[in-house]
N, C-alpha and C positions, 0 to 999 in steps of 0.2 A: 913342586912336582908338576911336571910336564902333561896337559892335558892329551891323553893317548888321540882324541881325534885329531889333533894337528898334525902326527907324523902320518895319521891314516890318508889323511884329505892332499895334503904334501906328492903319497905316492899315487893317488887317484890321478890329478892333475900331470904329474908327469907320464906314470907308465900306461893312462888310458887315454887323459883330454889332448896332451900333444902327442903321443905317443915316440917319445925322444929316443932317438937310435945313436948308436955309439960315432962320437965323433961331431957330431951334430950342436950349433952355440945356440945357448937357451940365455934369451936377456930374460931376467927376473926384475921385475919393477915393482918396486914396495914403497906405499904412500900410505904413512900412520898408521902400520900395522907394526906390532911386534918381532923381535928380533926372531921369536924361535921357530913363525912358518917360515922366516924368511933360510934358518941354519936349515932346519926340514926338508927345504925345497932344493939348496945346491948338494947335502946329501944324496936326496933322490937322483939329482939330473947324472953327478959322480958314480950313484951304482949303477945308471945305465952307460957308463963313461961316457956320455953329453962333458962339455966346455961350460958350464956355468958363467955371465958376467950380470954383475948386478947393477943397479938404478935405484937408489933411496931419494925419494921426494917429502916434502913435507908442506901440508893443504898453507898455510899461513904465510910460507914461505915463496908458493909458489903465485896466493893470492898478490904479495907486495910485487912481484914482478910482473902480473898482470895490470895492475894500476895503473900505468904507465907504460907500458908496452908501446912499442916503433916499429914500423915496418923493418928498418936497418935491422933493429937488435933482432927481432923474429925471423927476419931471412937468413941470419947468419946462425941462431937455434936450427931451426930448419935445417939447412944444410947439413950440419952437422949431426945432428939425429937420424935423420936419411942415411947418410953414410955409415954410421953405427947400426941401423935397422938393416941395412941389402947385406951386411954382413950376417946377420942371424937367419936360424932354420928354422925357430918356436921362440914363443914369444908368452912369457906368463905374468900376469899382473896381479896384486890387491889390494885394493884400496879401501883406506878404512877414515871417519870422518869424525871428528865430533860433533859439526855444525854443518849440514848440507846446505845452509845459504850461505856460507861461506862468501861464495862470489856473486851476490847478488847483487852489490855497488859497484861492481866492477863497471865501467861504463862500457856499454853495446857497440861504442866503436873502438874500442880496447880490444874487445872479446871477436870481433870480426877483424881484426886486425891479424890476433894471433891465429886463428883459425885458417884464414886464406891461404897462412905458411903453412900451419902443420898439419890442414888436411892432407896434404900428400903425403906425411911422414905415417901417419893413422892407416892411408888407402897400399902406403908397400907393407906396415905389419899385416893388413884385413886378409890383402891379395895375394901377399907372395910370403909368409909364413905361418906355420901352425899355432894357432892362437889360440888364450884361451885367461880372460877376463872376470875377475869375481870380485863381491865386497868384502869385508870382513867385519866380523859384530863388534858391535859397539854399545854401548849404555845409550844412547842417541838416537843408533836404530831400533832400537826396544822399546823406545818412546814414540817415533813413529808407527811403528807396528802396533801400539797400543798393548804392551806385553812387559812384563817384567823382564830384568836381564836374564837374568834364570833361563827362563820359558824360551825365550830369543837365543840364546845361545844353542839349545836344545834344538829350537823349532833350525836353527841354522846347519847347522850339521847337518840331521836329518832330513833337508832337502839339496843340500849339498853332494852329501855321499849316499842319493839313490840311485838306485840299482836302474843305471839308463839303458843298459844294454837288452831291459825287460822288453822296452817298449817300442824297440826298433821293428821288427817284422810288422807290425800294424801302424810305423811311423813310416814305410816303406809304402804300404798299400795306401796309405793318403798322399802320398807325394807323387804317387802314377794316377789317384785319383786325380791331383791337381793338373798333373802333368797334359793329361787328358782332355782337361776343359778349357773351353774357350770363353762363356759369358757367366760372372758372377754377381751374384744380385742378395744381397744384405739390407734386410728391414729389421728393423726394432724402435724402441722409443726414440722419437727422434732421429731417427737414420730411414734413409730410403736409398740406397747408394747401389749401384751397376758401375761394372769395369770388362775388361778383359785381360784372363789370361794366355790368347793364342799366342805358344813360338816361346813360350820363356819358363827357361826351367825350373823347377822345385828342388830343394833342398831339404834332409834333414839335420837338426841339430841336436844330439843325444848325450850331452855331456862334453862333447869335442869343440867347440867355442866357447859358451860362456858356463859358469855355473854358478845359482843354478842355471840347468837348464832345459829343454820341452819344450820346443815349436818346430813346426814344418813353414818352409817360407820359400816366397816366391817374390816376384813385381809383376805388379800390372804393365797394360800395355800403357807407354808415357801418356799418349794423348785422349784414352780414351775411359778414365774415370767422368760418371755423369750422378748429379744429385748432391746430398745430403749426410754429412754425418757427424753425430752428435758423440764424441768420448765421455762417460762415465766414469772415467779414474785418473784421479789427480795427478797430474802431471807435475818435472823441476827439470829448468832446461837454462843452460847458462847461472845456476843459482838463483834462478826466479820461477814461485810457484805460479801452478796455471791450473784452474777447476773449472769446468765445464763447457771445454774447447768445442768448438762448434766453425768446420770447414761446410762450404759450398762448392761444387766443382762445376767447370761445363768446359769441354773438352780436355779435362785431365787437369784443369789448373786449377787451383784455389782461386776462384773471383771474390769471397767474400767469409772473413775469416775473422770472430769472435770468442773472446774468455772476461766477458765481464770489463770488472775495474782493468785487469790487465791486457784489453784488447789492443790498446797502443802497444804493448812489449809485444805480443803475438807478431804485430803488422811488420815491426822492425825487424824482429826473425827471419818471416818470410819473403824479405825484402834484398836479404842479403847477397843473395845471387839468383839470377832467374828460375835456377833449377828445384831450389827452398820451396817453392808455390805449387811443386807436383812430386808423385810419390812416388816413393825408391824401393817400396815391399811392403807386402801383403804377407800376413802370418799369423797360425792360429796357437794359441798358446794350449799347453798340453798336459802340465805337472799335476800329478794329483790330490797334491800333498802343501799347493799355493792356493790360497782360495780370498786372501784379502787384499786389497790394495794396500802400498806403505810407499807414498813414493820417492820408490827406487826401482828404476828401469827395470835392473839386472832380475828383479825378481818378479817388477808387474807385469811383463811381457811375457811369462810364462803362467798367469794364472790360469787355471784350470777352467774353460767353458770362456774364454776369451779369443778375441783377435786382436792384433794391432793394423794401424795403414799410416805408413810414416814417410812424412813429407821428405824430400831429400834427395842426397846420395844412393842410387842403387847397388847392391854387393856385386860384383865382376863375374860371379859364379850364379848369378839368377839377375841377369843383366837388362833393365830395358831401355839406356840408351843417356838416363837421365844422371846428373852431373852439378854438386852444390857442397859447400860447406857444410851444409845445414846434415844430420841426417837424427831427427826426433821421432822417435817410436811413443805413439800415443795409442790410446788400449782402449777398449770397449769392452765389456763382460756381459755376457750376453745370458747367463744362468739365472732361473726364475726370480731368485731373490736378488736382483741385479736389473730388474724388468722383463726380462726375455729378450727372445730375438732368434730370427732362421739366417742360415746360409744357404742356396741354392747356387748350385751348378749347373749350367747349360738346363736350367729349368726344373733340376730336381733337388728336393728336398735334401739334405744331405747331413747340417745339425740344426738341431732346434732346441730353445732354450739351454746352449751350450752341452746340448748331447749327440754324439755321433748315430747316426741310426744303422748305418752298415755292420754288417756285422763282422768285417776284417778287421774294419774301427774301432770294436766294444772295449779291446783294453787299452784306450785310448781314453776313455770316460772317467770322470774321477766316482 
């Protein structure tokens, strides 16, 4: 018997996260998930008469072809993916894992290899169609999460298919807050960090790119991150864990960039192209129903009483000029049992220990 939250989650994704109009091609890209979201989801795109085309990957499969990765073979992927992606209107993916270090042997000029090509293939699905990216449970991530399958399957759903539409008028009033200010200034343990946001727009995210999903996001201005910041939640990037990443900035650049045993892998990251060493967005996370870390991006960048500031590539629609392979979303939580921590805008107070004080904000607060 067919788990009724698949075909729910199935129509969430089409008729609200891309919201697919008739006529409209919808690539579905499924990596070690199951057959039946994937029957669920060309269903759905069909009753909105969307073109459904599909893309099956498989993580072991795709690890042997990274091994060994060429510039040749990867321009001629590239290409070809690009031409298949300016064809499509939405774009849904999910990916599911047994072993998220899967590619952690992959060797770093392998993996910057492939990258160089397919970030452009990544920046025409981000830019030019409606997207919308999740993972899918696994016994794997239940072990991560420190949770039975059970529990994780449950706790899945239920952050999946909430009600995002709730929290939009008060995700609206922090995005003209943002919009608004020009000097932000972030202390907490270990963080003493100042940037600006003058001239670059805010964004919300309610469901309609990733899910789950919960954050308002912005970029700072390229050159003008100054100080210190210390991430508190465990980071996987390229198939390599990272815990207790620790950037330095002075004029917007990472001068001096730290994770323990793995501070060489960090330095090779940020090394990959000039733009890797400054940051592509600023974003607070907002869910109220995420409250631990498990790392996996897709859901630590939305925990409740968090922010991320992520070296990289910036999004084209909250644009500050900045341009990299790289684009790694690292997260700080800033909620008392997490150590605390304020945010300030142009000098006021605005959250503290991951609580909003305004009161447009309050159903913002977990």
């Amino acid at each position: 018997m067919q788990d009724p939250r698949i075909p729910q989650l199935a129509r969430q994704l089409v008729h609200y996260s891309t919201a697919v109009k008739k006529g409209e091609k919808v690539m579905i890209h499924l990596v070690d998930v199951p057959d039946e979201i994937g029957v669920a989801l060309i269903k759905e795109v069909r009753a909105r008469k969307g073109i459904p085309f599909i893309k099956i990957e498989h993580g072991l499969v795709s690890r042997a072809m990274s091994m060994n990765a060429t510039d040749e073979q990867y321009k001629i992927i590239a290409k070809h993916q690009m031409a298949e992606m300016k064809d499509m209107d939405a774009y849904i993916a999910l990916r599911g894992s047994s072993n998220i270090c899967e590619n952690s042997d992959v060797p770093t000029a392998r993996m910057k290899t492939i990258m160089s090509h397919m970030r452009k293939v990544l920046n025409q699905r981000v830019d030019h169609t409606k997207w919308c990216v999740l993972r899918w449970p696994h016994p794997s991530m239940a072990q991560q999460a420190g949770m039975s399958t059970e529990a994780f399957e449950n706790f899945y759903f239920d952050v999946c298919l909430f009600d995002y539409k709730s929290q939009i008028p008060a995700m609206n009033a922090l995005k003209r807050m943002v919009e608004k200010t020009d000097q932000v200034h972030i202390v907490g343990n270990g963080t003493d960090l100042r940037f600006s946001l003058k001239g670059i727009p805010a964004l919300i995210s309610a469901g309609n790119y990733n899910v789950p999903d919960g954050e308002v996001f912005t970029s700072p201005v390229k050159d003008s991150a100054e100080g210190v910041i210390q991430y508190n939640v465990p980071s996987l990037y390229q198939g390599i864990p990272f815990d207790n990443v620790r950037f330095e900035f002075k004029k917007g650049k990472i001068v001096k960039a730290e994770a323990g045993a793995q501070t060489k892998a960090l330095n090779k990251i940020l090394d990959s192209d000039p733009g890797a060493r400054y940051i592509g967005e600023f974003a607070l996370g907002l869910h109220p129903l995420i409250k631990e870390p498990m790392r996996d991006i897709l859901f630590d960048e939305k925990i409740a009483g968090s922010f991320h500031f992520t070296p990289g590539q910036a999004y084209e629609d909250a644009d500050n000029g900045n341009r990299s392979q790289v684009h790694w979303d690292l997260v700080n939580i800033q909620r008392k049992d997490y150590g605390g921590g304020e945010i300030y805008f142009d000098g006021k107070l605005i959250r503290k220990n991951g609580q909003f004080l305004a009161k447009s904000l309050q159903k913002l607060n977990f």
